[in-house]
Rosetta silent file (secondary structure, phi, psi, omega in degrees, C-alpha in Angstrom):
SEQUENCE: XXXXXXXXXXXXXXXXXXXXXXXXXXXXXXXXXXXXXXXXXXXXXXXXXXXXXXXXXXXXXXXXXXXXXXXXXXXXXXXXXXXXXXX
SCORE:     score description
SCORE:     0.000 S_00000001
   1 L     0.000  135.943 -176.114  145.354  109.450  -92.855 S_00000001
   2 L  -103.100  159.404 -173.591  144.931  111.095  -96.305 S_00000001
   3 L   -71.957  154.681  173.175  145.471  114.756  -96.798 S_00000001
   4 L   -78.619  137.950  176.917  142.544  116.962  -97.554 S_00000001
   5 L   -61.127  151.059  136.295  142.761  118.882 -100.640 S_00000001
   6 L   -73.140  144.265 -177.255  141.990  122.805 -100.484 S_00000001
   7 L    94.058    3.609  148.552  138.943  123.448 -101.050 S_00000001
   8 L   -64.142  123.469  170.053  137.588  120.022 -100.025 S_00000001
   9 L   -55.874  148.952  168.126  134.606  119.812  -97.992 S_00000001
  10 L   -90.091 -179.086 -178.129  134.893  118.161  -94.394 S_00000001
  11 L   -39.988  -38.710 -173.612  133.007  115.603  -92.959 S_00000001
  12 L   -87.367    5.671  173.304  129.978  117.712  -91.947 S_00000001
  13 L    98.603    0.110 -155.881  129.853  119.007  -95.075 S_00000001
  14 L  -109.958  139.725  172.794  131.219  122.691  -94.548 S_00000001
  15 L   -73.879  131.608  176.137  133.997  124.316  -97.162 S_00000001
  16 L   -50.147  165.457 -179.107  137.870  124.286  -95.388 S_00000001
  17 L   -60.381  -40.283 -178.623  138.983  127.861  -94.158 S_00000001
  18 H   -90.669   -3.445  157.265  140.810  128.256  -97.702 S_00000001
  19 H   -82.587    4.606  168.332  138.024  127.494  -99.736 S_00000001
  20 H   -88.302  -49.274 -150.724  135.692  129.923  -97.754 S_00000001
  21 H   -57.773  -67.365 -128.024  139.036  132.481  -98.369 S_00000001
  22 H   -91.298  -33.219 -153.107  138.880  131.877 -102.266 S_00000001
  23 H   -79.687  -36.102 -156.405  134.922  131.659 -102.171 S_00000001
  24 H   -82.127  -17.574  172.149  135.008  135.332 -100.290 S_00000001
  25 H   -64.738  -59.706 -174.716  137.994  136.771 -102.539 S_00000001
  26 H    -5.347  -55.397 -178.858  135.965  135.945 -105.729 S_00000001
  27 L   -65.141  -81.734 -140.061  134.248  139.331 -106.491 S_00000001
  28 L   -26.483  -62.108 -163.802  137.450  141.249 -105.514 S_00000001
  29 H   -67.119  -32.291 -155.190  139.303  139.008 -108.506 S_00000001
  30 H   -96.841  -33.993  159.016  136.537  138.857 -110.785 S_00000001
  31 H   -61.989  -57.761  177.560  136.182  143.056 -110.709 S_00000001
  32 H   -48.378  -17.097  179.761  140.464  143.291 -111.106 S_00000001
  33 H   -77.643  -28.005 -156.583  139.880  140.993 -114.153 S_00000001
  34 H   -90.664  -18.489  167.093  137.200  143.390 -115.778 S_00000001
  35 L  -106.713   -8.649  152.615  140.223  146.219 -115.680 S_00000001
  36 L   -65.470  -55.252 -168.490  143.006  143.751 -116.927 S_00000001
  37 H   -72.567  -20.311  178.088  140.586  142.753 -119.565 S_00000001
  38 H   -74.240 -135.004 -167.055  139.477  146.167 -120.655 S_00000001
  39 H     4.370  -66.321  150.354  142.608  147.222 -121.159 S_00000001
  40 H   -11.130  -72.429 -141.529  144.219  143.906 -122.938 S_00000001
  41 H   -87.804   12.708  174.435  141.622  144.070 -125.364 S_00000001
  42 H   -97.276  -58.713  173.872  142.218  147.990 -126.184 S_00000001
  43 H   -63.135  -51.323  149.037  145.362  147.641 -126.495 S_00000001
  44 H   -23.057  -98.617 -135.787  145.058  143.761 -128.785 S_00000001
  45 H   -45.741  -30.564  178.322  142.478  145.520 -130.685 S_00000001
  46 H   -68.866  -29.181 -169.288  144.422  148.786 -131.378 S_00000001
  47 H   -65.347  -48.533 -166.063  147.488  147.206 -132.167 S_00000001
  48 H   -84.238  -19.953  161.361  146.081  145.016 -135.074 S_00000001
  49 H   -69.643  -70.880 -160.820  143.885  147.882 -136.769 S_00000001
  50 H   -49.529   -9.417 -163.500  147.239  149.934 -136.944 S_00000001
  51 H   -97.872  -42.610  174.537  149.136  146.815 -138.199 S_00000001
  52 H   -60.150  -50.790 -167.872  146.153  146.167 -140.656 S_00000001
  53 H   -97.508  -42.896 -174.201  145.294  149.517 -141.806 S_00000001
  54 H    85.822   76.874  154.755  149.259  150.792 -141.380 S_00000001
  55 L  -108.827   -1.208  168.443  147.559  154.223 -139.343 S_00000001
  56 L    85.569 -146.491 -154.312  150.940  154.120 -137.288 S_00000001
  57 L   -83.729  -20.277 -163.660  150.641  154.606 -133.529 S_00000001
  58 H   -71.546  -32.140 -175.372  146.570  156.434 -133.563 S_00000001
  59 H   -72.556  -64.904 -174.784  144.660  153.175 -133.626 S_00000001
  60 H   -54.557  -67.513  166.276  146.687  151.557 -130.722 S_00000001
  61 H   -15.284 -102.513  155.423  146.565  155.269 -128.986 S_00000001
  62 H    22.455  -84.899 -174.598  143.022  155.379 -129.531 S_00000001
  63 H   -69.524  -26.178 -162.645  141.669  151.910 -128.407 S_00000001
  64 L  -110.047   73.386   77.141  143.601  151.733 -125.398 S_00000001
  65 L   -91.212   15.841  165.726  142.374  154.647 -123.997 S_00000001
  66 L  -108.416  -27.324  163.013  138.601  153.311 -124.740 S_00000001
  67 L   -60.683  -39.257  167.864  139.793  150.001 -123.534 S_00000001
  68 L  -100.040   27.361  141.653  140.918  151.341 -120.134 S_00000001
  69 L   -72.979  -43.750  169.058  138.308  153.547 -119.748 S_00000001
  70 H   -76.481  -18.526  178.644  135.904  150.560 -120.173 S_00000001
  71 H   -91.477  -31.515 -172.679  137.743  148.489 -117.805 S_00000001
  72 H   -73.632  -27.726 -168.197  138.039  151.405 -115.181 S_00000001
  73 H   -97.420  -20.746  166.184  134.344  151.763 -115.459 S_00000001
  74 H   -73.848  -38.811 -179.027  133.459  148.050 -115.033 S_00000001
  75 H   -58.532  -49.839 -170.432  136.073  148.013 -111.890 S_00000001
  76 H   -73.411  -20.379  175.824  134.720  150.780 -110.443 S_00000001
  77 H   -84.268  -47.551  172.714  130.642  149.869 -111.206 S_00000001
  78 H   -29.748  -60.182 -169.567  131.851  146.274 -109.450 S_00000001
  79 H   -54.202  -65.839  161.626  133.097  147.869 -106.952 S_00000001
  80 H   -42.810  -50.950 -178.582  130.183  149.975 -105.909 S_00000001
  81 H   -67.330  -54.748  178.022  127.949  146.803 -106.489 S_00000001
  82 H   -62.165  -30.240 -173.965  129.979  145.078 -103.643 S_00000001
  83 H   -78.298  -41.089  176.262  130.062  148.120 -101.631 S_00000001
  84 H   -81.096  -11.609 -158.770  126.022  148.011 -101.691 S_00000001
  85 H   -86.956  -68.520 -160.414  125.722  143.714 -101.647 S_00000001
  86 H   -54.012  -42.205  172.663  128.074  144.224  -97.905 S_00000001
  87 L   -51.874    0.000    0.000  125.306  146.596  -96.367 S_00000001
C-alpha cells in the first residue's frame, strides 16, 4: 500500500487532518510574517542608507523603528481581521 503524502486528498476527496491543520494555521503565519517582514525590511533598508550615505547609526535607528512599527500595525490589523472573520 503506498503512503499518503501530507496534505494529499483521500479517496472521497476531503484534505488529511494535517492539511486541514496547515490550511487553518495559514492566517496565524501569514499575520507573524507581516511583523518579521516589517521589521527585516527597516532594518535592510536602514542599514544600507547609513552604509551609502555614511550617517552612522541614525538611518538604521530610524528605519527600524518605522519598519517595526509597520509590521506591528499589519500584525495587529490581521489580527483583528481574524478576530472579526471567527464571529
Amino acid at each position: 500500500m503506498a503512503e499518503k503524502e501530507p496534505g494529499e486528498e483521500t479517496k472521497d476527496g476531503e484534505l488529511s487532518e494535517t492539511a486541514r491543520q496547515m490550511r487553518a494555521a495559514e492566517p496565524y503565519i501569514a499575520a507573524v510574517w507581516k511583523l518579521v517582514g516589517g521589521a527585516v525590511v527597516g532594518v535592510l533598508g536602514g542599514y544600507f542608507l547609513d552604509k551609502g550615505l555614511g550617517t552612522g547609526p541614525w538611518g538604521l535607528l530610524g528605519l527600524s523603528l518605522v519598519g517595526i512599527s509597520a509590521g506591528f500595525y499589519g500584525f495587529l490589523h490581521e489580527m483583528a481581521r481574524l478576530g472579526k472573520r471567527k464571529r
